[in-house]
N, C-alpha and C positions, 0 to 999 in steps of 0.2 A: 795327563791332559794335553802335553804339549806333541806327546806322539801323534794323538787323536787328530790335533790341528795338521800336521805334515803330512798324516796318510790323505785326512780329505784333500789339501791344495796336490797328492799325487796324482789322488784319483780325478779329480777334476782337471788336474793337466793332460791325462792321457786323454781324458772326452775332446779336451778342446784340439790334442793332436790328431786325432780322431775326424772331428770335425774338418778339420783344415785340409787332410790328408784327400777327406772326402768330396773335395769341391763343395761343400757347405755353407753357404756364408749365410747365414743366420741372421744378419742384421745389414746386412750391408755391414865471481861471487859481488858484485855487484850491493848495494845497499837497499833493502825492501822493506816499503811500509805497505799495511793492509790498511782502509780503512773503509768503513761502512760495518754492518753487523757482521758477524761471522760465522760466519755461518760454521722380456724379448719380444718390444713389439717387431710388427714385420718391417725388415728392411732388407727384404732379399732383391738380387739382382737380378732382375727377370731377364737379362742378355740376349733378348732378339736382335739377330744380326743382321744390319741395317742393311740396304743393299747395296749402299756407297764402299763398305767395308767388303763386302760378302765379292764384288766386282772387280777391287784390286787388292790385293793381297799385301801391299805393303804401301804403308802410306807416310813412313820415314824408317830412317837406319841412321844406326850407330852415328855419332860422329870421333869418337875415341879420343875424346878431347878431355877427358875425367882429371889430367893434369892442371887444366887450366880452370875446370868447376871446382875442384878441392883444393885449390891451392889458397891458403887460408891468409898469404900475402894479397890478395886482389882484395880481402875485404876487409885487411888491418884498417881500424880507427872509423870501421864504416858501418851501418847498421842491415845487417844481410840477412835477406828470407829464404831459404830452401825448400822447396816444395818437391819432396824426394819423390821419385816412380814410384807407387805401390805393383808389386808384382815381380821385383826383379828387373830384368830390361827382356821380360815379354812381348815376344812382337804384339799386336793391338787386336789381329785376329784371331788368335788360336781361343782366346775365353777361357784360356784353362785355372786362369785365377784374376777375380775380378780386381784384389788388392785394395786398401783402403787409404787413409788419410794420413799421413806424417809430414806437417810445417814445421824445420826448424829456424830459428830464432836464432843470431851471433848477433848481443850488440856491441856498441861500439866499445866498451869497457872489455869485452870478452867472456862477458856474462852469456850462458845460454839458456833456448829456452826452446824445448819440443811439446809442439802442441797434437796430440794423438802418435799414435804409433803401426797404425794397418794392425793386418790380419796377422796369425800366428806367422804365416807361412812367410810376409812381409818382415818377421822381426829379425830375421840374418840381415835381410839385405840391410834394414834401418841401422844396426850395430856396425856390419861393416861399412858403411858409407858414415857414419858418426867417427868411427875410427879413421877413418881418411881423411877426416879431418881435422886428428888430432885429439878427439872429445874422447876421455873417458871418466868424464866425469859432468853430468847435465845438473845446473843449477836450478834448474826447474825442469819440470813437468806438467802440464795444462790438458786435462781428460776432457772433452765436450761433451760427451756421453756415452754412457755403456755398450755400445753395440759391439760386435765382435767386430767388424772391421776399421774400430777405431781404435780399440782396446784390447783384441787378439793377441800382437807384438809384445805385449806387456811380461809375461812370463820371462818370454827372452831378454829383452832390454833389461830390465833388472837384475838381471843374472849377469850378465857381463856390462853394463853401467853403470856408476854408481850417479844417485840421484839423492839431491842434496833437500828438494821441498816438492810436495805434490799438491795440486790445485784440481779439485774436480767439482762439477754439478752437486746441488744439494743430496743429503741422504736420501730422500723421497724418490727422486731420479735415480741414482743409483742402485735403490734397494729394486727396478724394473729391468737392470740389466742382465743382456745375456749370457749364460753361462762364464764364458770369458769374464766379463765384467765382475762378476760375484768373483771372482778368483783373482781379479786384481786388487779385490780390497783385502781378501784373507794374506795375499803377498806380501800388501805394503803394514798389512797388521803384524805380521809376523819377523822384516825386516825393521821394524821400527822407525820407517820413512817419514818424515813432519808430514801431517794431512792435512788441506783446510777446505772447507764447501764454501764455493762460492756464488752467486745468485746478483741477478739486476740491481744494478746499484753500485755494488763494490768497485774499489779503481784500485791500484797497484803501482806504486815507484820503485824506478831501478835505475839505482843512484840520483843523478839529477839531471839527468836528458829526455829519459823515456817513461811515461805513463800508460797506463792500460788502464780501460772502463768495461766495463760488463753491464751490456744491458739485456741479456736474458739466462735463465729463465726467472716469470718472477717469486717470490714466496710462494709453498706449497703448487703451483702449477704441475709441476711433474708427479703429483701425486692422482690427476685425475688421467684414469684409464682411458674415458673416451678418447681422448689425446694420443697420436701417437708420440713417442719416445724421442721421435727425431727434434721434435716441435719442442722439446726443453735442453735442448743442447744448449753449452756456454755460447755466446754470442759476443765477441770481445773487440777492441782497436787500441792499434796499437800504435800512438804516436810519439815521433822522433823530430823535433824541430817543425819543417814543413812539409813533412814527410806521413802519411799515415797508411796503417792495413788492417784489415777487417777480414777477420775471423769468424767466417757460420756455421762450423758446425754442419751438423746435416736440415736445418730450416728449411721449410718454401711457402711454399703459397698454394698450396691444395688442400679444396676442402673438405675434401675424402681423408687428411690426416685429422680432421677435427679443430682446426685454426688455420685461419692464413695469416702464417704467423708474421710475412713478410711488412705486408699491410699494418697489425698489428704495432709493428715497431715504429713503422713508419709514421705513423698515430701520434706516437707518444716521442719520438727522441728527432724526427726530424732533422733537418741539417747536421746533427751528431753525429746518425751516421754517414757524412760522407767521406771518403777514403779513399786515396792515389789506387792503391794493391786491394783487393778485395779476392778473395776465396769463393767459387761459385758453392753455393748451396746443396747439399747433396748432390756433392759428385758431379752436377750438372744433369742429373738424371729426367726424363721427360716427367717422371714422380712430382717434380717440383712445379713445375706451371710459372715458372719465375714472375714475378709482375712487372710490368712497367714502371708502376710508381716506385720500386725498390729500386730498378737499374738508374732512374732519374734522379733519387734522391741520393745515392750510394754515387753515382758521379764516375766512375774509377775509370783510372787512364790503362790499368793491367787489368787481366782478370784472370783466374787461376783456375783451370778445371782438372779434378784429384781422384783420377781412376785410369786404371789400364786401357781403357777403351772409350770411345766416342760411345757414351750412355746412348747420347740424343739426338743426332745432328742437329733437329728444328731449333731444341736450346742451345746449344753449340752458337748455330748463328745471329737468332736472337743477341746477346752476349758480344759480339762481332760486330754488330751492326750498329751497335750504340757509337760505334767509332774507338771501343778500349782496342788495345792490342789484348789477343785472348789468345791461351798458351793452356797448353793439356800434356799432362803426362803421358795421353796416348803416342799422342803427335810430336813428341817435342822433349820428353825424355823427365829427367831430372832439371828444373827449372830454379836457379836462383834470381832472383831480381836485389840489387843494394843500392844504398842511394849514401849520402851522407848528410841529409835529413834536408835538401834545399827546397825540395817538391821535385825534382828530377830521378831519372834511377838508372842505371844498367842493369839490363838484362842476359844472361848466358844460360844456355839452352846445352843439354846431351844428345839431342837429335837432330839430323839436318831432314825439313817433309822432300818428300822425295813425289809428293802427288797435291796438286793445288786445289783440290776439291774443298777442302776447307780454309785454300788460304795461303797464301806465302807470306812468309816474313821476311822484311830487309834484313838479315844477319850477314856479318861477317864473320866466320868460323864460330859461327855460335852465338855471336855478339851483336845487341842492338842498343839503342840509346832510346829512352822514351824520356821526353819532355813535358 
């Protein structure tokens, strides 16, 4: 029986190498308490190239600064977010891999905590930038949802990290994931990783500085089809003092996915969610329709957009124009933001833009200060 189990997780790895190989992207120790109950739709990258993009060729480069982003002294005793490139460090035009989502998490204990992982093709680069610094071993793991470019990574990260607890979407959500997805749960069945579903409601302590709340998705929601898959992603925040960051998942507010789910939360949790750091919604994609009433209520002085390329300009500046400081992995490389929980943060970027169509940042070698 146990063979049975390793030939399927083979054969299913080589689909998903398969897939990846093929420009496919199918979807687009610390102290912990749990408490509260315990718990392939389409997400492809339609990658029309904008004309802003298509008109200059390079819209930032390298700044070769990766000493001073992984040097795991700048963010001793501090609570630090990474918002790693998906893609490698692809320039923003080529499309040759759209790359997905990997936040990771250092708090200030040295507890860590990676929230997605990208696409397969994405899980080198995630391992070796985790090993730079230092990490080979993640205390947690935080899945949002099954899609291949949040959960592709996964094969590989597991194989050369060890991971101590895993957190994902109810089973209902996950039993709609992408081929990937179904193969990160036969992985973590088979490694005997602690697993636990988690759903709206649930909060989470790590030690006694930092909490997390979940408020989506809720009971049984990910079970209804009409629904797309994006719209039951974990939806989480993560506060540190007066310090907080907000976690979406692939959400928006289209209601071509069957919910505006943005709205939706905004409904019901109000003021809850607002958050210094916040994560743009599906990649920032024009898919999202982002609402007003979310960027107003969500407040955020950062904003985080997590794909190789400028999905969208119009969202892009939307996002911009609220007055956050908005940072893209296209533009801007590998992004950390740390704070030490005051409401303030430093920011350190791997890219210096080389083109101001979307904006220049006051950095110095990488470096800004957001108040």
């Amino acid at each position: 029986m146990k063979r049975n189990k390793y030939w399927k997780i083979a054969c299913l790895f080589m689909l998903t190498t398969l897939l990846a190989l093929s420009g496919c992207n199918a979807g687009q120790e610390g102290t912990e308490k749990v408490s509260g109950s315990n718990a392939g739709q389409d997400d492809t990258n339609e990658g029309a190239v904008s004309s802003s993009d298509s008109d200059s060729q390079e819209t930032s480069r390298l700044m070769g600064d990766y000493d001073t982003l992984y040097d795991r002294a700048l963010v001793e005793g501090k609570l630090a977010c990474y918002f790693l490139c998906p893609g490698g460090e692809l320039a923003p035009w080529t499309r040759t891999n759209y790359g997905g989502d990997a936040v990771l998490f250092i708090l200030p204990d040295g507890t860590t905590i990676l929230n997605d992982c990208g696409t397969q093709v994405d899980g080198p680069q995630v391992v070796w930038k985790l090993q730079q610094l230092g990490i080979e071993k993640l205390d947690y793991f935080i899945l949002s949802h099954g899609h291949t470019d949040h959960v592709g990574g996964f094969s590989i990260l597991a194989r050369h990290i060890e991971i101590g607890q895993i957190y994902a979407p109810p089973q209902e959500v996950m039993e709609r994931s992408d081929p990937e997805g179904k193969l990160f749960t036969m992985i973590v069945e088979e490694m005997g990783i602690p697993f636990t579903y988690l759903k709206e409601g649930d909060t989470l302590t790590f030690g006694d500085d930092v909490s997390v709340k979940f408020f989506n998705p809720p009971v049984g929601f990910g079970a209804d089809t009409s629904i797309n898959l994006n719209e039951s992603s974990l939806v989480w925040k993560l506060t540190y003092g007066d310090s907080s960051f907000l976690m979406t998942g692939d959400i928006g507010n289209n209601p071509d996915y069957g919910q505006k789910t943005e709205e939706v939360l905004v409904a019901k949790y109000g003021n809850e969610l607002q958050a210094d750091v916040c994560k743009a919604g599906h990649h920032g994609s024009d898919k999202v329709m982002g609402s007003d009433i979310w960027k107003q209520t969500v407040n955020a002085k950062i904003y985080a957009f997590t794909t190789a390329y400028v999905r969208d300009d119009v969202e892009y500046f939307k996002y911009a124009l609220t007055g956050a400081k908005t940072f893209s992995n296209a533009l801007d490389g590998d992004v950390l933001v740390y704070t030490t929980g005051d409401g303030t943060y430093d920011v350190q970027v791997a890219k210096e833009r080389t083109s101001d169509y979307y904006g220049t940042l006051d950095t110095v070698d990488g470096h800004m200060r957001v108040e």
